[in-house]
VOMIRO-478734 format. One line per 4 residues: number of its first residue (from 1); for each residue y, z, x of C-alpha. Coordinates in steps of 0.1 Angstrom, whole numbers. Example, Ala and Ser with C-alpha at 12.3 -4.5 7.8 and 13.67 -1.06 7.14 Angstrom:
// VOMIRO-478734
1 = -45:78:123  -11:71:137
***
This chain:
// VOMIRO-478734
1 = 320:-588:866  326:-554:891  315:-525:873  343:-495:870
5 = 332:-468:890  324:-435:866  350:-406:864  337:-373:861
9 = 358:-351:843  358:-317:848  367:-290:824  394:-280:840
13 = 405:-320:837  397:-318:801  413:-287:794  445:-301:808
17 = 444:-333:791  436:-315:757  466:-294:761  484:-324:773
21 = 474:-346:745  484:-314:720  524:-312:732  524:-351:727
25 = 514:-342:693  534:-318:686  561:-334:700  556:-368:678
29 = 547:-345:648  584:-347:634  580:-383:638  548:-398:624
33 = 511:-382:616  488:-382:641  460:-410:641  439:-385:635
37 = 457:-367:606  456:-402:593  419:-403:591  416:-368:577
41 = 437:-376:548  421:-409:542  384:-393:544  402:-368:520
45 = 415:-392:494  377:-416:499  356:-383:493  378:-370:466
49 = 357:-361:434  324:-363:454  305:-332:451  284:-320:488
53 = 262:-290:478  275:-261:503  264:-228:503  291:-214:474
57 = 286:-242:451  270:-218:428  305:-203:420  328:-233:428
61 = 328:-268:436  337:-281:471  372:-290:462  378:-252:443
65 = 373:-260:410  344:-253:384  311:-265:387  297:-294:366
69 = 273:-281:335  240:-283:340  212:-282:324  190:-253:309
73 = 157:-258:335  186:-269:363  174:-248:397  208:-234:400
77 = 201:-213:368  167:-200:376  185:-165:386  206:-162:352
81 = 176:-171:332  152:-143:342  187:-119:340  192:-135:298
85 = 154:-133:291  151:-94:305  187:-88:282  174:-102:254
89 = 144:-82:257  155:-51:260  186:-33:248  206:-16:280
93 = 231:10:277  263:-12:270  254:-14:235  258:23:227
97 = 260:41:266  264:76:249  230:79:230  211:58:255
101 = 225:70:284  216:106:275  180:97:275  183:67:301
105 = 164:45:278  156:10:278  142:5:244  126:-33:236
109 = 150:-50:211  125:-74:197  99:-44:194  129:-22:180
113 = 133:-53:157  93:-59:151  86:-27:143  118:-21:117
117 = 106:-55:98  74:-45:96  81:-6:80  112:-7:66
121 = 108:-44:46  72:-32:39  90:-7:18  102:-30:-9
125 = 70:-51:-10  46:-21:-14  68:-8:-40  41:-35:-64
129 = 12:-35:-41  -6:-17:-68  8:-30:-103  -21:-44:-119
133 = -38:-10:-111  -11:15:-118  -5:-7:-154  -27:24:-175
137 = 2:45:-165  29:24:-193  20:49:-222  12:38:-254
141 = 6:61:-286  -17:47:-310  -11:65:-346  -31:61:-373
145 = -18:74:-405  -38:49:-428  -53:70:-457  -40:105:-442
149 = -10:110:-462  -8:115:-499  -10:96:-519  -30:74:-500
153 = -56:101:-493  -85:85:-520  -83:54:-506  -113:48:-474
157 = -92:34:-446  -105:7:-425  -72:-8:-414  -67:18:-392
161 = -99:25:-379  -104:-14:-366  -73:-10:-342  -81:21:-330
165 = -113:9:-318  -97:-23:-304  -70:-4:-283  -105:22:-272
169 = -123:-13:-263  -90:-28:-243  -93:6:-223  -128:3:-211
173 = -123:-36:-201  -120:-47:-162  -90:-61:-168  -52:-44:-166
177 = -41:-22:-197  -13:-5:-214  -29:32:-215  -35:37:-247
181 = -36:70:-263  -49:78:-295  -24:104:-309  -37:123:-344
185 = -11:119:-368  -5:161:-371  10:161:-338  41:144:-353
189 = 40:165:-386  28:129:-406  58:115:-402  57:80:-389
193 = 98:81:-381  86:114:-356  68:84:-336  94:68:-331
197 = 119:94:-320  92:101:-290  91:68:-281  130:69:-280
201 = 129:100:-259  107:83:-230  77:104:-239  60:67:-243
205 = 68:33:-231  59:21:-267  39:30:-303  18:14:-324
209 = 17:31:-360  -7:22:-385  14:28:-422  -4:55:-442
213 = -6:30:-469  -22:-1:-451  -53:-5:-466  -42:5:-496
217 = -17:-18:-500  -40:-49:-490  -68:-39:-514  -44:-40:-541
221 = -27:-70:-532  -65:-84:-536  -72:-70:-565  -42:-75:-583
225 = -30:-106:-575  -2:-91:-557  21:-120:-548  47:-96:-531
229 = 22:-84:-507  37:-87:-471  11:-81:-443  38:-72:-417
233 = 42:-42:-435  6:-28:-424  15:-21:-390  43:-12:-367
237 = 50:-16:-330  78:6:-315  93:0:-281  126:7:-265
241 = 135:-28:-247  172:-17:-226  150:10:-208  135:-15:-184
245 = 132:-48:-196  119:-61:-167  86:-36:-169  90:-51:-207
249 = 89:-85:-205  64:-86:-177  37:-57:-184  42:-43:-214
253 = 50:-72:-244  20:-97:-230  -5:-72:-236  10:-55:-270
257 = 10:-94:-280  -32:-96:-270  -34:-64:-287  -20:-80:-320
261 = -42:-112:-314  -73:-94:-313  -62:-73:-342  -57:-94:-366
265 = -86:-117:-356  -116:-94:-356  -100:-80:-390  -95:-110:-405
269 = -134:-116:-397  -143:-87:-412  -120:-90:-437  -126:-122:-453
273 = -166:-116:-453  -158:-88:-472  -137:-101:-500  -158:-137:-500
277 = -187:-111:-509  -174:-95:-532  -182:-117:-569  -158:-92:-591
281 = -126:-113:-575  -116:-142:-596  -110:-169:-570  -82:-180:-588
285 = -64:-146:-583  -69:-153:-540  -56:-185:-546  -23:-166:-555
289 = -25:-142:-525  -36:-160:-498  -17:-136:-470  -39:-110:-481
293 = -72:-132:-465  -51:-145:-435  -37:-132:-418  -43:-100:-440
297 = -25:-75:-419  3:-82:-388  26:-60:-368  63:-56:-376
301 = 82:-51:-340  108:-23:-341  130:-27:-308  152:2:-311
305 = 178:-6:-282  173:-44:-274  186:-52:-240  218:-77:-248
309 = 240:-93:-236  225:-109:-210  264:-102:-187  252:-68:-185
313 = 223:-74:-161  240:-70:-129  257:-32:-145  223:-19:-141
317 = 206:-42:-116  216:-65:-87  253:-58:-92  248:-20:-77
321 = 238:-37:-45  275:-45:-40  283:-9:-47  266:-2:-17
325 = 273:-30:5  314:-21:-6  305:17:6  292:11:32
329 = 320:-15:50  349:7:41  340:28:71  347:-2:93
333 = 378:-16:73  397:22:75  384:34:107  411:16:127
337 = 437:28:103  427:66:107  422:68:143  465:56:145
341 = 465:96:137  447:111:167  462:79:191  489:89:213
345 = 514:59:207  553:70:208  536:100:184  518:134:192
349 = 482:132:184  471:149:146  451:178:152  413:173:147
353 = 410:195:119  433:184:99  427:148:106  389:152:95
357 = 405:166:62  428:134:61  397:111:62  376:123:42
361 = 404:123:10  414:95:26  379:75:20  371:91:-16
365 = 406:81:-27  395:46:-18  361:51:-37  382:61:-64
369 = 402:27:-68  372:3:-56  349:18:-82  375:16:-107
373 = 380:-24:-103  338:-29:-101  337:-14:-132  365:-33:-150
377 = 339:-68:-138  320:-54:-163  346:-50:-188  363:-79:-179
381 = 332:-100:-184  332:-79:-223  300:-57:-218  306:-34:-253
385 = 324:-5:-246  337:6:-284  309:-1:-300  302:32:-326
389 = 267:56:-320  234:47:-338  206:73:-352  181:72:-323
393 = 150:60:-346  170:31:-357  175:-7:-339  209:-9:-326
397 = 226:-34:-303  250:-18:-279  256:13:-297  283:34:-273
401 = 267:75:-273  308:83:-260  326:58:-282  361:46:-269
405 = 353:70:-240  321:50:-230  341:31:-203  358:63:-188
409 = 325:77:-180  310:44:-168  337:43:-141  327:79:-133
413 = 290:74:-124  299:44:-103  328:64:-87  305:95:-78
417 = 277:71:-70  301:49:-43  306:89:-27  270:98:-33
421 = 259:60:-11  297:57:12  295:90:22  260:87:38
425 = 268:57:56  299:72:69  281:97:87  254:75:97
429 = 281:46:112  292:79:128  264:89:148  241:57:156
433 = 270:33:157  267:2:171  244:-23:163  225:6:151
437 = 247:5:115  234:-28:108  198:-17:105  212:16:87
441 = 226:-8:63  192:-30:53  172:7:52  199:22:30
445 = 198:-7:8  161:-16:7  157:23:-3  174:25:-31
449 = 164:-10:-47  132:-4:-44  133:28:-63  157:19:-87
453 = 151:-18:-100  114:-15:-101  95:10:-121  78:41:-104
457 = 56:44:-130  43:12:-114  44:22:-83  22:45:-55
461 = 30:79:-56  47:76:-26  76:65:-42  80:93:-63
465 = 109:105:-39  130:75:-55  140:98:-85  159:118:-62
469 = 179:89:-43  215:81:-55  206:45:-70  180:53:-90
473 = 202:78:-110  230:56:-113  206:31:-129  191:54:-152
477 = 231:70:-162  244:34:-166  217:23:-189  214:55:-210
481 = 257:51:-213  256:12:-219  224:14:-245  230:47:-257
485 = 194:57:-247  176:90:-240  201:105:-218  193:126:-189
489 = 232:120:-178  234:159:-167  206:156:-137  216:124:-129
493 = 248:137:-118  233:169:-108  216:147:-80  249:129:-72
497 = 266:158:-68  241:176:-47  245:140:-26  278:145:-25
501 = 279:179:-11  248:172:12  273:144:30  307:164:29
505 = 290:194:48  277:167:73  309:150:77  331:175:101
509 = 301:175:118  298:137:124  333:134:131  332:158:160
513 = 300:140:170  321:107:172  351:121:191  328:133:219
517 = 314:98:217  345:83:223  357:103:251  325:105:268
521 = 329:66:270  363:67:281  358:89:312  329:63:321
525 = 352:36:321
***
């Protein structure tokens, strides 16, 4: 078969046959698609959905539209993740651009957050690092007026002398301890009812008062067959229970009961050897009295303001936490609603001045009405309010030291209190802002429970500082008003007040602080 000669095409051929072939195309483009148009679409509608890798496929796919998800250790994310692991490392100058920026700071967030766990939360655990050491600190009087009072003077005590020496020997054991103090009976003019009223008045967490006719009493009941002979009348134990009962129940009633144990144990040892000895006592006479062999002598418990009902708990305890907390988000809820003043929005702006004056009435009004309805929980929930005054040396439930007016100034100490805690963390939101306020928050809070619901007595003398923070002296109001107990009502609201004016001198100050916050940030943008 004859071989067709080669035709060697030159570019000018090709160039003319190109532009040739093109007017053809054009010219049957009205008509019908090209053969090649044909194939273009078809390799269009085969590849369709297919994904090629080019180089933009890290912001769209091939055919424009998002990429497909991937996985978290995908190559195509190695860039992001070293950008998310150095964010969440460190915290950059979006969060708050006008106090970092100032400094151009890039302070570690999980340091930041390390180090606030470790100080801050070691607050509230150290608070009873040292309980079981600190314990000597609950003060109890020991009073012995057995045999010191007429007429009881010929009698030789040795009721009262036993006890003393068993509180001395409780002192010198290893073990924790009430402290005991051995308090001569002239210090209280011999009057047993004098005991009392200082344990009432804080100047002891609790008494124990041996009756100046104790052994009298028992040595008669042995001798003379006394069948009326009651050997809870020997000894007394005087505590005030609404002033902590957590401190109570805990610390100080477990070792008052080994104190009574050991009491009337080694007595009774002595005791009994000593009557069994004695020949002059029919037996038939002991037989009559046998209470006055065992137990011989006990302890009658006076608990001059018991801590009841149960309701009123939270009033003085984990229900103030909410006082805070309520303080404390106000600023976030009525923010937005005050800045409408100082906004330019079909209205001229409010002066500065007189918008700082707004706020702040503006934000105690609102303490005014939120304290008001967490107080009427409590009275809701009927925590005696109406109850009448007691005689401070006698046991009373509830008694009311205002009567009807017991409620009114209830809802005052919270109301001061919520200005004493909101105001704070108004100016605090107002300066650190955001996140910042969150850790303000835990700080704030972790503060003033740790020096409130636990005892400082308890506690390192590091804490003494507590007695000045607002919580603590809203405790200590609430309980003295709800339990009628020793009041200190006047400093307690001496150091709310002094909170309160501390804050309000601050709070012009913070506002202005903010505003040049704000606008700083707005020029940046």
């Amino acid at each position: 078969m004859p071989t067709l000669p080669k035709i060697r095409t030159t570019p000018m051929a090709t160039t003319a046959s190109q532009h040739s072939a093109g007017q053809r195309r054009e010219h049957r483009s009205d008509e019908s698609p090209s053969s090649d148009e044909t194939l273009d679409a078809h390799a269009t509608d085969d590849h369709r959905g297919k994904k090629y890798p080019t180089d933009n496929d890290e912001e769209k796919g091939n055919d424009g539209r998002p990429p497909q998800p991937v996985g978290f250790f995908d190559k195509s994310l190695s860039t992001v993740r070293l950008q998310v692991f150095g964010l969440w490392a460190r915290t950059s100058q979006s969060y708050d651009n006008s106090i970092l920026s100032s400094s151009n700071l890039l302070t570690k967030t999980a340091l930041i957050l390390s180090a606030f766990i470790l100080t801050v939360l070691s607050l509230y655990w150290a608070v009873l690092f040292n309980v079981e050491q600190n314990t000597s600190s609950l003060t109890v009087f020991v009073v012995d007026f057995d045999g010191k009072i007429d007429p009881f003077t010929a009698t030789t005590p040795f009721v009262g002398p036993l006890i003393t020496t068993t509180t001395e020997m409780m002192l010198s054991a290893p073990e924790p301890h009430l402290g005991y103090q051995t308090i001569q009976p002239s210090v209280f003019d011999n009057d047993p009812m004098a005991v009392r009223q200082a344990v009432y008045d804080w100047k002891a967490y609790a008494a124990v008062i041996i009756m100046p006719n104790a052994t009298a009493l028992l040595k008669q009941a042995v001798d003379q067959a006394n069948v009326t002979y009651d050997p809870l009348g020997a000894c007394q134990i005087v505590y005030v229970q609404a002033r902590d009962e957590t401190t109570f129940s805990n610390y100080i009633t477990p070792q008052l009961n080994a104190l009574q144990t050991l009491a009337t144990s080694n007595f009774g040892q002595m005791w009994t050897g000593m009557v069994l000895q004695n020949t002059s006592i029919p037996r038939e006479d002991l037989q009559r009295v046998p209470q006055a062999l065992s137990p011989a002598i006990g302890f009658s418990e006076f608990n001059l303001r018991p801590f009841t009902p149960a309701v009123a708990t939270p009033a003085v305890t984990i229900g103030l936490i909410y006082l805070i907390i309520l303080s404390f988000f106000s600023f976030s809820f009525y923010l937005p609603i005050h800045m409408k003043f100082i906004s330019s929005e079909g209205h001229p702006p409010m002066k500065f001045p007189s918008y700082i004056v707004w706020r702040w009435t503006a934000t105690l009004a609102a303490y005014f009405f939120m304290s008001l309805c967490y107080s009427l929980i409590s009275l809701a929930f009927q925590i005696p309010f109406a109850n009448p005054s007691a005689p401070d040396t006698e046991v009373a439930s509830n008694p009311e030291p205002y009567g009807k007016g017991t409620f009114v100034v209830y809802w005052m100490i919270n109301y001061v209190g919520m200005i004493a805690l909101g105001l704070a963390c108004e100016n605090v939101a107002m300066v650190i802002g955001q996140p910042w306020t969150a850790m303000w928050l835990i700080f704030w809070v972790i503060t003033n429970v740790s020096t409130s619901f636990y005892n400082l007595d308890l506690a390192p003398k590091f804490y003494y500082w507590g007695y000045a923070w607002p919580l603590h002296n809203i405790v200590e109001a609430s309980r003295s008003t709800l339990f009628q107990l020793h009041s200190r009502i006047g400093l307690n609201f001496g150091v709310l007040f002094v909170w309160c004016a501390i804050n309000t001198a601050l709070f012009p100050l913070c506002c202005y602080f903010l505003r040049w916050k704000m606008q700083k940030e707005q020029k940046q943008k």
